[in-house]
C-alpha positions as CSV (number, residue, x, y, z in Angstrom):
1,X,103.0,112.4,89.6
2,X,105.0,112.2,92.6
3,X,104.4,110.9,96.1
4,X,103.2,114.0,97.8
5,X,100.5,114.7,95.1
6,X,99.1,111.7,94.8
7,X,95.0,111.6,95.0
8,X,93.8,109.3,97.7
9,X,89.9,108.2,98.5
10,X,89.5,107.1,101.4
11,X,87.8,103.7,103.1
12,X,84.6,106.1,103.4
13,X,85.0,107.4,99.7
14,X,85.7,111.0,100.3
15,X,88.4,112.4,97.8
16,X,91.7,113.1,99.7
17,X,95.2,113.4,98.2
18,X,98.3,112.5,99.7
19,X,99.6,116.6,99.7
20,X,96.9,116.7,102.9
21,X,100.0,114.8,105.1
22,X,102.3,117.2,104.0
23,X,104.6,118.7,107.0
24,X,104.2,114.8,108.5
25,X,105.6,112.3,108.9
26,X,103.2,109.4,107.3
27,X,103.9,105.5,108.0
28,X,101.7,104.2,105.0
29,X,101.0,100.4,105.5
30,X,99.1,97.8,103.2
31,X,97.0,96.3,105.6
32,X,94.8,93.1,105.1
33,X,92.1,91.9,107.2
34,X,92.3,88.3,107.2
35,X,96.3,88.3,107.5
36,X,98.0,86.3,110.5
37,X,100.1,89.5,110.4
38,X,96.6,91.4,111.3
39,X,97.8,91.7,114.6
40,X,100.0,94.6,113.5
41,X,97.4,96.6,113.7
42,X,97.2,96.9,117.5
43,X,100.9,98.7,117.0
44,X,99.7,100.7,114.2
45,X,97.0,102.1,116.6
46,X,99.5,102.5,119.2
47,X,101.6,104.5,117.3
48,X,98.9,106.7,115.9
49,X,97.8,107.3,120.1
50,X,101.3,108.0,120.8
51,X,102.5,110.3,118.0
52,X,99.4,111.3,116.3
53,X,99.1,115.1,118.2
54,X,102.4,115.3,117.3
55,X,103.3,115.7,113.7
56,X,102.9,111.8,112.9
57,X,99.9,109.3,110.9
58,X,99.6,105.7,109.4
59,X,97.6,105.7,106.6
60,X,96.7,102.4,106.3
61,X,95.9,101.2,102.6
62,X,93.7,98.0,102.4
63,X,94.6,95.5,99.8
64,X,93.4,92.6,98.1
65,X,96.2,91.5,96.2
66,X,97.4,88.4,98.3
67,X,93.5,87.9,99.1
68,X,93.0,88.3,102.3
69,X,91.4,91.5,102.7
70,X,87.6,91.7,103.1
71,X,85.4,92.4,100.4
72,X,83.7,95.8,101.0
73,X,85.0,99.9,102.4
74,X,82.3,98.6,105.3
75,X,83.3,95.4,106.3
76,X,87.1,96.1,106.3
77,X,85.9,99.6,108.6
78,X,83.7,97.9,110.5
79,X,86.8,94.5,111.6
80,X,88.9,97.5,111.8
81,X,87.4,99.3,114.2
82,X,85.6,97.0,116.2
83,X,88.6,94.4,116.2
84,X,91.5,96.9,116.4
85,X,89.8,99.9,117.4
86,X,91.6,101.8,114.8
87,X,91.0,105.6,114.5
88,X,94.2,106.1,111.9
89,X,93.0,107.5,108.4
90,X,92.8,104.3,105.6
91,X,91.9,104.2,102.1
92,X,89.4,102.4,100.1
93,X,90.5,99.1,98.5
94,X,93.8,99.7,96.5
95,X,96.2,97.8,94.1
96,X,100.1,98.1,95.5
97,X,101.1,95.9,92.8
98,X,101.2,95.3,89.3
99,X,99.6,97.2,85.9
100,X,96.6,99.1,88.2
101,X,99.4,99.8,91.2
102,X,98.1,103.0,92.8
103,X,100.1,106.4,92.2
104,X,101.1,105.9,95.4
105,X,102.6,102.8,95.4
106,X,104.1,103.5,92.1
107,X,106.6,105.9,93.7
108,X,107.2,103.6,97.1
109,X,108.3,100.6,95.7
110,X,111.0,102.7,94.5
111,X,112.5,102.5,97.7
112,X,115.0,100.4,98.6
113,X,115.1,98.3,102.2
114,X,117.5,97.7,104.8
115,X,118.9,94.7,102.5
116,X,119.4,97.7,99.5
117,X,116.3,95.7,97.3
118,X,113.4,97.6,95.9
119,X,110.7,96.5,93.9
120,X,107.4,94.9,94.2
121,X,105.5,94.7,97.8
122,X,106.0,90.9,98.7
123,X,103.1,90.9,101.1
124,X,100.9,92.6,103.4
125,X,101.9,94.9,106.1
126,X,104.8,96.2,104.4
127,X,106.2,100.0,105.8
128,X,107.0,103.1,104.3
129,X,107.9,106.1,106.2
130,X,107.6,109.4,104.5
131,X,109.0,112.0,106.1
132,X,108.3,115.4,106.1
133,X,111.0,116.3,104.2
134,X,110.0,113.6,101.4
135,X,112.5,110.9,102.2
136,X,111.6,107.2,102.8
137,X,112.2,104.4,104.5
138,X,111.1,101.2,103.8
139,X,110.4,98.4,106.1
140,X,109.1,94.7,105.2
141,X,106.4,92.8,106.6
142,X,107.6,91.1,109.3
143,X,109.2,94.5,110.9
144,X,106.8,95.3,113.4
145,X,105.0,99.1,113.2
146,X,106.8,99.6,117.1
147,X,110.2,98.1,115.8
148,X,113.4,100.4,117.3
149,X,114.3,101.5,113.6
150,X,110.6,103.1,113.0
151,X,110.6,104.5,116.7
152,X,113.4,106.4,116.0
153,X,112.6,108.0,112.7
154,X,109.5,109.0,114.4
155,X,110.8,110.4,117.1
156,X,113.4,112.4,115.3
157,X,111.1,113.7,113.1
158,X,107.9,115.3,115.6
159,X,107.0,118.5,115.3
């Protein structure tokens, strides 16, 4: 299964699949709730008010893996949207890592940063930017979602 098929449901459990981006470009993020990197998602919004008429989405993918992600699809779109205000599509719960790593994910890690590694997600908020024409770019955590590098991918690749 490759990136652009893979089946998504979403934080309010409707079946979607990852083909439904297609002819976008997607920044997919693992988001947590309770992350002092949280505050990321005021420039995920941002983005998604910017470029979101224009060819562009985050999908933001909720994860529990470093345990700081609320327990429930409600709670995390409840803090979401009454914290954030975030309108951006978002998955339910999902693994990134290890044996039960999503489809998704499986394909992503793949990707190699700025420093040429791949491999595991090392914690939340990390970036991937799919393009429309299937290529990636990966950014870590600490890169913010309004960052020059991720502006400019954007940018160059509106519809």
């Amino acid at each position: 299964m490759t990136t652009l098929s893979a089946p998504l449901t979403m934080l309010n459990g409707s079946a979607a699949n990852f083909s439904d981006f297609a002819g976008k470009s997607v920044l997919v993020v693992n988001v947590a709730s309770r992350c002092g990197l949280s505050p990321q998602y005021e420039a995920l919004e941002a983005l998604q008010k910017t470029y979101g008429s224009r060819g562009f989405t985050v999908l933001g993918v909720p994860s529990g893996q470093f345990m700081q992600e609320l327990k429930t699809s409600d709670d995390i779109a409840e803090y979401c949207s009454t914290t954030w205000g975030v309108t951006f599509p978002m998955t339910e719960k999902t693994p990134v890592n290890g044996r039960g790593r999503h489809e998704l994910y499986k394909t992503l890690v793949k990707t190699k940063d700025s420093a040429g590694l791949a491999g595991p997600i090392l914690w939340n908020f990390e970036k991937f930017l799919v393009l429309p024409n299937g290529e990636i770019h990966r950014f870590r955590p600490t890169t913010k979602p309004d960052a020059p590098e991720i502006i400019e991918l954007i940018e160059a690749n509106l519809s």
